[in-house]
N, C-alpha and C positions, 0 to 999 in steps of 0.2 A: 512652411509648416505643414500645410496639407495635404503635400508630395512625400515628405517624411512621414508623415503618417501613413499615408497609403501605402510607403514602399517597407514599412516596417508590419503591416497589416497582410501584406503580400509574402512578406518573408515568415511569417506565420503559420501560415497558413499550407505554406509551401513544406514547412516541420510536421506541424503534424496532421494536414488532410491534403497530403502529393495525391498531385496525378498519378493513377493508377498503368502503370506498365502491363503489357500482353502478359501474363501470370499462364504460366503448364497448369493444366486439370488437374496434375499426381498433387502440386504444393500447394494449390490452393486448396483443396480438398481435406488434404491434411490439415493444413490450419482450419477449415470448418470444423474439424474434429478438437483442436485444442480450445479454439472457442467456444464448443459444445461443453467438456467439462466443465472451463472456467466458469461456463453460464451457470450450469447446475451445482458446482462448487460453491460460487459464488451466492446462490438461491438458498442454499443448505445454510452457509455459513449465518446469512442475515437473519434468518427464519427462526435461528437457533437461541434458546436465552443465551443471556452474556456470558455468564460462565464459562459456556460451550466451547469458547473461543479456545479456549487454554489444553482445553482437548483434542485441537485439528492438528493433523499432521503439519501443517505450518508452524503451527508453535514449537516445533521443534528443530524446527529450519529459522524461526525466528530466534531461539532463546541464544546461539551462539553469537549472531552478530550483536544483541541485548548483552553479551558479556564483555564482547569486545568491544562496545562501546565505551564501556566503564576504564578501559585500559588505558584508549583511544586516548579521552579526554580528560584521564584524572590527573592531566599537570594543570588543570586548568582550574583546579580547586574543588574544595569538597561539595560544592553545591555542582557545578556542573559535573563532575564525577559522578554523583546519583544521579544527575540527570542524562550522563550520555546513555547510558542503556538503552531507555525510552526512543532519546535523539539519533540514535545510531541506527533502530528499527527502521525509523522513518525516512533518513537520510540515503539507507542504501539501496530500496526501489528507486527513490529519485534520481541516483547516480544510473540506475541500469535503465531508467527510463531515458535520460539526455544520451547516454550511449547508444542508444538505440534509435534516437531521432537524429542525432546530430553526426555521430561516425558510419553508422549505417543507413540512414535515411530509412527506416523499417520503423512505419508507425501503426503496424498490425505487434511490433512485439515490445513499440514503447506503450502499448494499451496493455497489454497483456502486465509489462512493469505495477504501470498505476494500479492494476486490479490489486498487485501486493501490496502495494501503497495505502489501500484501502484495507484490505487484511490485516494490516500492521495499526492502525487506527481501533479495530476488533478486537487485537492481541492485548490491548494494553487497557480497552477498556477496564476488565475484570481485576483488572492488578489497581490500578487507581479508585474500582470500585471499594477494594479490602484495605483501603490507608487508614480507617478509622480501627474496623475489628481486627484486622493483620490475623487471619485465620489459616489463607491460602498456603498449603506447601509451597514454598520458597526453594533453589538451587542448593543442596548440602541437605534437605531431610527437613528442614525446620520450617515455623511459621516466624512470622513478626514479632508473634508474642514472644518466642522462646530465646528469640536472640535479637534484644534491641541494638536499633541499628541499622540493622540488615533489609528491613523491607524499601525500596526507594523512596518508595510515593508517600508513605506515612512521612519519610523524613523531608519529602519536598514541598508537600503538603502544608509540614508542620511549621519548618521555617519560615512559608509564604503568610501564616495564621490563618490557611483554606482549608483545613482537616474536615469542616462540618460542611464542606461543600463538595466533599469527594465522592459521592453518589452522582447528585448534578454534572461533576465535568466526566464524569464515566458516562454519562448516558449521553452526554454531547461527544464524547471519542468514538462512543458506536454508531451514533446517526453520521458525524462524520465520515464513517468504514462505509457507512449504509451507501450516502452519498457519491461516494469516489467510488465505489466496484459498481454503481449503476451507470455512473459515467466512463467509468472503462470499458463496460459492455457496450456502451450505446457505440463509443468511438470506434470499438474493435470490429463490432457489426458494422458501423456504416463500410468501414475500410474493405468489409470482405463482399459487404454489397457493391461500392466501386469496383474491386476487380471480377467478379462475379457478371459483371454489364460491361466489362472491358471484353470481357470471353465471350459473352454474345455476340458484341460489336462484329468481334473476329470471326467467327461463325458463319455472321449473316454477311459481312465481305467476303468469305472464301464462298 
């Protein structure tokens, strides 16, 4: 049991904090640079009220896989129908994150995935936070109010009988955002620290 453990602890580990390979200055450097944005992307976003979210240029890298979710999953019934939208934001950093770990062994750009992962947590705050007043411009020009129905979250909400706790799980969907893009920083950092002290290594050997 304790040999399974370790060698499943080991294969972990081995996903997402590999031994760092001799890394060229030209690509490592570049990626300090994309981590440089994310960091401050990332700073912007959290810092920002929640509303904010719905006005980053993400959110509009988000709103199509948000629609395609709804496609995705609407054999599956009208409750998961309104809920693939949401499900499908979340699902598809995850997919670009295990691609990342698992086909390319690249866990500098399965962190960079999670950052969107966490982004997407922030996207959706603001939409869960308006399930009660349905205010928000909505896809097509309209709010909640004008076209019942139409808003997800009001009607996921409303089925679930949580409508009067849709503030509450909004502020828990952004500290969750909050949470995941600091742990994506932290991972993305450590990774460029390991190869950063692999380049040394080789340095102070040649």
């Amino acid at each position: 049991m304790l040999a399974n453990f370790t060698d499943i602890k080991q294969t972990v580990r081995e996903l997402f904090l590999p031994e760092q390979q001799k890394t060229e200055p030209l690509y490592f450097y570049g990626r300090v640079l994309v981590y440089a944005l994310f960091f401050l992307w990332g700073l912007n976003l959290m810092r920002a009220p929640m509303d904010e979210a719905m006005n980053s240029v993400m959110h509009n890298v988000d709103l199509p896989i948000h629609e395609a979710g709804h496609i995705i999953f609407g054999f599956l019934g009208e409750f998961i129908q309104y809920l693939g939208g949401s499900l499908m934001q979340l699902l598809m950093p995850l997919i670009v994150l295990f691609a990342f770990l698992i086909k390319n062994r690249d866990a500098f750009g399965a962190s960079v995935a999670l950052w969107w992962f966490g982004q997407n947590f922030l996207d959706l705050a603001p939409y869960i936070n308006d399930a009660r007043d349905q205010v928000i411009m909505l896809l097509g020009g309209v709010t909640g109010q004008e076209a019942p129905g139409y808003h997800d979250w009001h009607y996921l909400l409303g089925r679930l009988g949580w409508l009067r706790y849709d503030h509450f799980l909004a502020r828990l969907s952004h500290g969750a955002g909050v949470i995941i893009i600091l742990a994506a920083l932290a991972w993305g950092g450590y990774i460029l620290y390991q190869q950063f002290e692999n380049m040394n290594s080789d340095a102070a050997e040649a």
